[in-house]
N, C-alpha and C positions, 0 to 999 in steps of 0.2 A: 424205357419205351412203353410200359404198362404200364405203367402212371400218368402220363403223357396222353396219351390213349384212353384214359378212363376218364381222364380231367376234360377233354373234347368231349366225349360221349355225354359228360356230367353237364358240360356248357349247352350243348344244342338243349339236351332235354329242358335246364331251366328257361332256355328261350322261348321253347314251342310252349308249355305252359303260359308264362310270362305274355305271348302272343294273345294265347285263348284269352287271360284279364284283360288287357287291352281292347280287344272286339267283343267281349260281350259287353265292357264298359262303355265304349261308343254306342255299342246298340242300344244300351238302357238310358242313354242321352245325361251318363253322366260325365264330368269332366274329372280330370285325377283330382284336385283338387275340393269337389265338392263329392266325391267319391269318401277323400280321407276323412272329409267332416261326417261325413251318416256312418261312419265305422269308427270316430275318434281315434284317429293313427295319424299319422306324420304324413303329408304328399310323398316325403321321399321314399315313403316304407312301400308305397303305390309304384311309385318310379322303379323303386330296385326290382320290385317282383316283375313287372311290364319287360324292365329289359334284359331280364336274366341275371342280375346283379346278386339276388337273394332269393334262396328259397321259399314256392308259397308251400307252408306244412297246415297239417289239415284241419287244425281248429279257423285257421284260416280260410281256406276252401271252403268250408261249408257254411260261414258266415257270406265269403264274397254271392255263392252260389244263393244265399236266401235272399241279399240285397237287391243282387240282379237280375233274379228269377229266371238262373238259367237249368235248373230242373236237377242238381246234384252234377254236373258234367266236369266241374273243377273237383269236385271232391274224388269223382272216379279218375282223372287223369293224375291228381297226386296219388290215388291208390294203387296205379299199374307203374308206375313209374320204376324200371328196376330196382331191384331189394338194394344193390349196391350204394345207392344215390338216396336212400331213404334211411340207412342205419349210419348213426344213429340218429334218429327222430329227439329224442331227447335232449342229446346235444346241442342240434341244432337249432332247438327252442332257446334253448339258454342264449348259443351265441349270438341269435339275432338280436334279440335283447342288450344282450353286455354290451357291442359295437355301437348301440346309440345311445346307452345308458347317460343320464348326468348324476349321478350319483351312487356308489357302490358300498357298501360295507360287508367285508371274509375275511371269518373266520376261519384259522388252517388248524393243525396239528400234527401231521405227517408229513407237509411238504413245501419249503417255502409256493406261500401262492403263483401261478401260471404269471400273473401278470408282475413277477416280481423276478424272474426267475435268471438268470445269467444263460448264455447258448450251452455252456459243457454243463451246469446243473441241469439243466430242461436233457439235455443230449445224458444223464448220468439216470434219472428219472425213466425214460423212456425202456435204457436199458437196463434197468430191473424188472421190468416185466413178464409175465407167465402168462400163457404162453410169450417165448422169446420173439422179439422183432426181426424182422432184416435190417437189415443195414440202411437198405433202399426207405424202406417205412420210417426208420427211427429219424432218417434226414428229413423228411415231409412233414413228422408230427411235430421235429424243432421247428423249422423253417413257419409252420402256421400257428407256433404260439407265440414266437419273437412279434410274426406280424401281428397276433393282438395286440402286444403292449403299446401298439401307437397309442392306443388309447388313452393313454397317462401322457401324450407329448402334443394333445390336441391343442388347436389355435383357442380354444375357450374351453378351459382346464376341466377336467371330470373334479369332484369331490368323490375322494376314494379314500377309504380306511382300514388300514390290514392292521389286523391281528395273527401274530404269532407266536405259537408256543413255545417255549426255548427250548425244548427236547430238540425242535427242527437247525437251528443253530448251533447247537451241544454236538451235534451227528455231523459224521461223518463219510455221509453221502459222495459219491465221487472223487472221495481222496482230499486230502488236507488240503493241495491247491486248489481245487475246485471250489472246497466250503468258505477259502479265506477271500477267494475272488466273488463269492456270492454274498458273503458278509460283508465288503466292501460295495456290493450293485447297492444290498439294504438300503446302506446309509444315504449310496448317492441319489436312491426312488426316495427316500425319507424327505430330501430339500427340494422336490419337485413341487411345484402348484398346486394345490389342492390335492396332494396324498400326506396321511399322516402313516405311519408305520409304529406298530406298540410291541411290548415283548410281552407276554402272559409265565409270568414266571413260576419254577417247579415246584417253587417251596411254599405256595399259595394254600390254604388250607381249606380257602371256598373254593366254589368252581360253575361257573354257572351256565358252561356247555360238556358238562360230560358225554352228553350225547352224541357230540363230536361235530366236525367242518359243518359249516352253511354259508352261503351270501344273501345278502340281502340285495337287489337292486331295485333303482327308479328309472320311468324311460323320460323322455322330452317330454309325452304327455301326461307323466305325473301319475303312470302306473306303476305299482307295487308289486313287487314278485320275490321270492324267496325259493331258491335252490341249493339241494339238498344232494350227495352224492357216496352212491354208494360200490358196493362189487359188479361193475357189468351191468350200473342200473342208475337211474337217479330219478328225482322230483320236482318239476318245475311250479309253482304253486303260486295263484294268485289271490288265495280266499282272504283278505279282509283278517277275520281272525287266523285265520296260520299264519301271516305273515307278521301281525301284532305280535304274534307269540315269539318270533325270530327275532324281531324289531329289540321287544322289552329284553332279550337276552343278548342281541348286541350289547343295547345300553349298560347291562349290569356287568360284561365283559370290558367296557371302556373302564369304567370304574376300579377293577381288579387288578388290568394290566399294569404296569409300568407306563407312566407319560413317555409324551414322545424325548424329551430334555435325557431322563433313564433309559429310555431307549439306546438312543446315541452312545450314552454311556458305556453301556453293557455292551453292543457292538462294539464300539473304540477297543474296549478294553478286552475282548476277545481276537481281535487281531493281534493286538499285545502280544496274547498267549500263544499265538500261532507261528 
């Protein structure tokens, strides 16, 4: 019922927002579409904020607020917006991004990645956590990562490239059934449209993310970002060189890993053994 309840309370507020871009947008006599031209974003990324569909976060606000000259007013209304509905701000940069991405490249090392993930692996994940979940919670945070992965089942295929480290495979996460059923999803995300799946394997004596997990995405209009994830924290980053720097460390992590042909292999032959 709390959940339920907070998911309404979360809906009205992104509307009455979503309301305010709409009428200061008419007022400034622009239309959505010549709106998303003078901010370089998608009409639809205008659409979903208008109708409460996605969050506006506040690098957003205060760009809408300087286009429209409505004197900071969107910036203060995402900034009261209950604390609930606003954490995490992080997050939520990244996801709007990933859902329209056409192109992704993650690197993992601890977990097969969210978008690859089987229900009991994602549900085995959850429940390792510290502090411990409820029950009620750890159903909610499955239920909205399975709904990412539509994203690899789109009508015009994402190009998506995952790297994983065979530590993540090798483990024992969730119990032998669970690993042998996620090491079968691998294979079956692996002959999907536009994803390739690699294995980064132990016995590698370079290594050219020790620094550990990132992704790289691109959106429709061909922007560049690179996120980064940490303890209770992470990085969404769009600078030109930081992202070149992720970029060139994908590239030299394709190179390292196992093709995707070994890929399969190693997979295959891990079930074998199970």
């Amino acid at each position: 019922m709390q959940t339920r309840k907070h998911t309404k309370k979360q809906g009205t507020s992104m509307r009455l927002v979503g309301a305010l871009v709409a009428l200061f947008r008419v007022n400034a006599n622009f239309t959505q579409q010549s709106l998303s031209e003078r901010l370089c974003i998608h009409k639809e990324t205008i659409a979903s904020i208008e109708q409460g569909r996605r969050r506006l976060l506040p690098d957003m606000a205060d760009e809408l607020d300087r286009v429209l000259g409505t004197g900071g007013a969107l910036a203060v209304a995402v900034e009261h917006l209950p604390e609930q509905e606003k954490f995490p701000i992080w997050a939520e940069a990244y996801m709007a991004h990933e859902k329209e991405a056409i192109a992704l490249s993650w690197y993992e090392d601890g977990v097969a990645p969210g978008l690859l993930q089987t229900e009991d692996y994602a549900r085995a994940t959850f429940r390792s956590a510290v502090p411990e979940l409820t029950e009620d919670e750890i159903q909610r945070r499955v239920e909205t990562r399975l709904a990412r992965q539509e994203l690899l089942h789109r009508k015009e295929p994402i190009t998506a490239s995952f790297i994983l480290s065979e530590a993540i495979v090798l483990a024992g996460l969730g119990g032998r059934g669970v690993m042998q059923d996620q090491i079968k999803h691998l294979l079956t995300c692996s002959e999907l449209p536009g994803v390739c799946v690699q294995i980064m394997p132990l016995a590698r004596e370079t290594h050219a993310s020790l620094d550990g997990p990132f992704i790289l995405l691109e959106t429709p209009d061909n922007r560049h970002f690179g996120y980064v994830e940490a303890h209770r924290s992470s990085h969404l980053n769009s600078s030109p060189d930081e992202v070149s720097i992720l970029a060139r460390k994908y590239g030299m992590l394709r190179t390292q890993a196992l093709n995707p042909e070994e890929t399969r292999g190693l997979l295959g032959r891990l079930l074998g053994e199970t």
